[in-house]
C-alpha positions as CSV (number, residue, x, y, z in Angstrom):
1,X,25.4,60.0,-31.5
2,X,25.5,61.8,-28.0
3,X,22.4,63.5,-28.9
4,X,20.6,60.8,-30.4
5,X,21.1,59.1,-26.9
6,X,19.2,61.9,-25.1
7,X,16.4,62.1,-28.0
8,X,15.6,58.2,-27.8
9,X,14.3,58.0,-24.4
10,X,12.5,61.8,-24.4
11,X,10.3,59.9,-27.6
12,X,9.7,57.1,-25.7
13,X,8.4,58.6,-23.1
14,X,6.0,61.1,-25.0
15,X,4.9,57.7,-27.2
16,X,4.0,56.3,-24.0
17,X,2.4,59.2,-22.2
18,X,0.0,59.1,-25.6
19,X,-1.1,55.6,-25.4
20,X,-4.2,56.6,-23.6
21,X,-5.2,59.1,-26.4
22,X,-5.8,55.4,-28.1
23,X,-8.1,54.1,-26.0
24,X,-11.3,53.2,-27.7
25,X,-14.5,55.5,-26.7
26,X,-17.9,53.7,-26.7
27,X,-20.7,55.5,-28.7
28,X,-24.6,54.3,-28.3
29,X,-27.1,55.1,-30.1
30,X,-30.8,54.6,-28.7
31,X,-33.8,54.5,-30.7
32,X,-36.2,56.6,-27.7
33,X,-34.5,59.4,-25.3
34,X,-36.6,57.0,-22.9
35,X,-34.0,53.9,-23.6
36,X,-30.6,56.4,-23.3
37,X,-32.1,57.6,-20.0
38,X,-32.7,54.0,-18.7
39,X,-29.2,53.4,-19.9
40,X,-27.7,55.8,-18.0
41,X,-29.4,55.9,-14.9
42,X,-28.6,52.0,-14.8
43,X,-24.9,52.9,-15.7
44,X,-25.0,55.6,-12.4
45,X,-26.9,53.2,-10.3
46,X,-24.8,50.2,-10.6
47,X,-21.4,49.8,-8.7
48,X,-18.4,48.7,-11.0
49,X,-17.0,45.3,-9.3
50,X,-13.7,46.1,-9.9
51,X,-13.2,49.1,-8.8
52,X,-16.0,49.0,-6.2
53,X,-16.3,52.7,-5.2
54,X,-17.4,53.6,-8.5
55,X,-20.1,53.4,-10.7
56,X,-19.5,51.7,-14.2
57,X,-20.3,54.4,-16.1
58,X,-17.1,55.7,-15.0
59,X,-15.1,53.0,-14.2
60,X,-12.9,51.9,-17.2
61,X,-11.9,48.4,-15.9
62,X,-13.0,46.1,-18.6
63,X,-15.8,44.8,-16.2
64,X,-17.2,47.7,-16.2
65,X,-16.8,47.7,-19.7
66,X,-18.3,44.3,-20.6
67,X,-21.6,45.6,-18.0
68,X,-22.4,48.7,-19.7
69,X,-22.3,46.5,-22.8
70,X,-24.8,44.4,-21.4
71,X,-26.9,47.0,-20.2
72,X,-26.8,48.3,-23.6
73,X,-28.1,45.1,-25.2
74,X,-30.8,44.6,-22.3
75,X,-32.1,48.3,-23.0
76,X,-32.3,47.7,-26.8
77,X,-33.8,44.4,-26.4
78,X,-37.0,46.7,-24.9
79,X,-36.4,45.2,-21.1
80,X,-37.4,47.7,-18.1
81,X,-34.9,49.3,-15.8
82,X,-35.8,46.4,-13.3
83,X,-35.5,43.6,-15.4
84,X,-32.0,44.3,-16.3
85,X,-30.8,45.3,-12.3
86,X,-32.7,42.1,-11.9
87,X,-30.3,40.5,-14.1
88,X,-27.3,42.2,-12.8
89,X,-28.0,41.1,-9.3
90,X,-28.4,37.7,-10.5
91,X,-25.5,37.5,-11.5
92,X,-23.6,39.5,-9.7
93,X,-25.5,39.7,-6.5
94,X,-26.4,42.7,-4.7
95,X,-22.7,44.0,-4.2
96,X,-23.8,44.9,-7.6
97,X,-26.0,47.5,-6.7
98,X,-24.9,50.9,-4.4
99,X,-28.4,50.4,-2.7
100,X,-28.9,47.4,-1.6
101,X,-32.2,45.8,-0.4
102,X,-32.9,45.4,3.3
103,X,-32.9,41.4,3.5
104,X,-30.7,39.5,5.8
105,X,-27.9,39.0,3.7
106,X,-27.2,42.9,3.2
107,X,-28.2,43.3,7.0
108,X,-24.7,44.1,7.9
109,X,-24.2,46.8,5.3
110,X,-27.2,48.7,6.4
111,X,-26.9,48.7,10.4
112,X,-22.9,48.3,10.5
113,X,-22.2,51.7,10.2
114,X,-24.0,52.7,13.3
115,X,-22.9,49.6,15.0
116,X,-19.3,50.7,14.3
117,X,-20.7,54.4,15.6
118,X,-21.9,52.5,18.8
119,X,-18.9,50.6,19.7
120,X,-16.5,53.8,19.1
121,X,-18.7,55.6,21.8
122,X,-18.4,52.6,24.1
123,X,-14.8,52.5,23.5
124,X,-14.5,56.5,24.2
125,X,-16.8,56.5,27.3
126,X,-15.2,54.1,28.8
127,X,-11.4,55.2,28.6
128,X,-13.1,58.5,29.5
129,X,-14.4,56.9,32.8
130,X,-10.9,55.1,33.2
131,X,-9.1,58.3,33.4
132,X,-10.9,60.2,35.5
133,X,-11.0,57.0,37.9
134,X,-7.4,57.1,37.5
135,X,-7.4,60.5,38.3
136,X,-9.4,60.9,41.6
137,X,-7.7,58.1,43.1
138,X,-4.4,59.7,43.2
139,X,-3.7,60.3,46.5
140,X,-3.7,63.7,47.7
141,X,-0.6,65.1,49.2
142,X,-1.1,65.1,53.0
143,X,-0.5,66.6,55.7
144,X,3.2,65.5,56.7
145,X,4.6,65.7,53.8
146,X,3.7,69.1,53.1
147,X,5.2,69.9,56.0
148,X,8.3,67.9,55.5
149,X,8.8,69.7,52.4
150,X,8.3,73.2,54.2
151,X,11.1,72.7,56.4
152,X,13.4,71.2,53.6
153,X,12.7,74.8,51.9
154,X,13.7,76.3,55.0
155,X,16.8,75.0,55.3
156,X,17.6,75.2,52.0
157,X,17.0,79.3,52.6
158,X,19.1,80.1,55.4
């Protein structure tokens, strides 16, 4: 009985630590090497939704799932490359797509990152200029007080 309480959860846990050994693997076939190369160059090309910093060819959300499905279909059907990203977008919009057009609604996406590049240089320049303002008008020790001091340090020595 004592063993059998140490044995239940050790199978449990290797049944569950097998679960993905179960998950389904999607096979295609094409009838040209033309269509499989359009399928997977729209499969690299296109950004899974889900995830978003991934491509759905290796995304396994079942988004990504149902979208290489679709590009399946589209590609057997006999449409171009660009008819089925034209689709995608449609539907999807450009998020869609890990190159987006220049247009001004994907504006941001193409000129932000240098407009975050600019403002971080601003930002740095200027607490650069703040310090060293800070630091050249620190008064100087003068002339008194240095003396002041030297006769405390006299004292102090005899």
């Amino acid at each position: 009985m004592n063993r059998m309480l140490y044995q239940l959860p050790l199978a449990l846990l290797l049944l569950i630590f097998t679960l993905p050994l179960f998950a389904g693997i999607e096979t295609y076939t094409f009838e040209t090497p033309e269509q499989e190369r359009i399928y997977h160059k729209l499969t690299e090309e296109l950004r899974c939704l889900v995830c978003q910093n991934q491509n759905i060819a290796g995304s396994n959300a079942e988004l990504a799932q149902d979208l290489r499905k679709k590009a399946y279909e589209q590609v057997k059907q006999g449409k171009s490359e660009d008819e089925v990203v034209k689709w995608m977008v449609d539907r999807y919009g450009d998020f869609v797509l890990y190159r987006p057009p220049v247009k001004a609604t994907t504006l941001f996406l193409w000129v932000g990152p240098l407009l975050f590049l600019l403002i971080a240089f601003v930002v740095l320049w200027r607490i650069g200029r703040t310090r060293r303002n800070q630091s050249s008008e620190t008064d100087p020790v003068d002339e008194q007080s240095l003396e002041q001091a030297r006769h405390m340090l006299e004292k102090k020595e005899s």
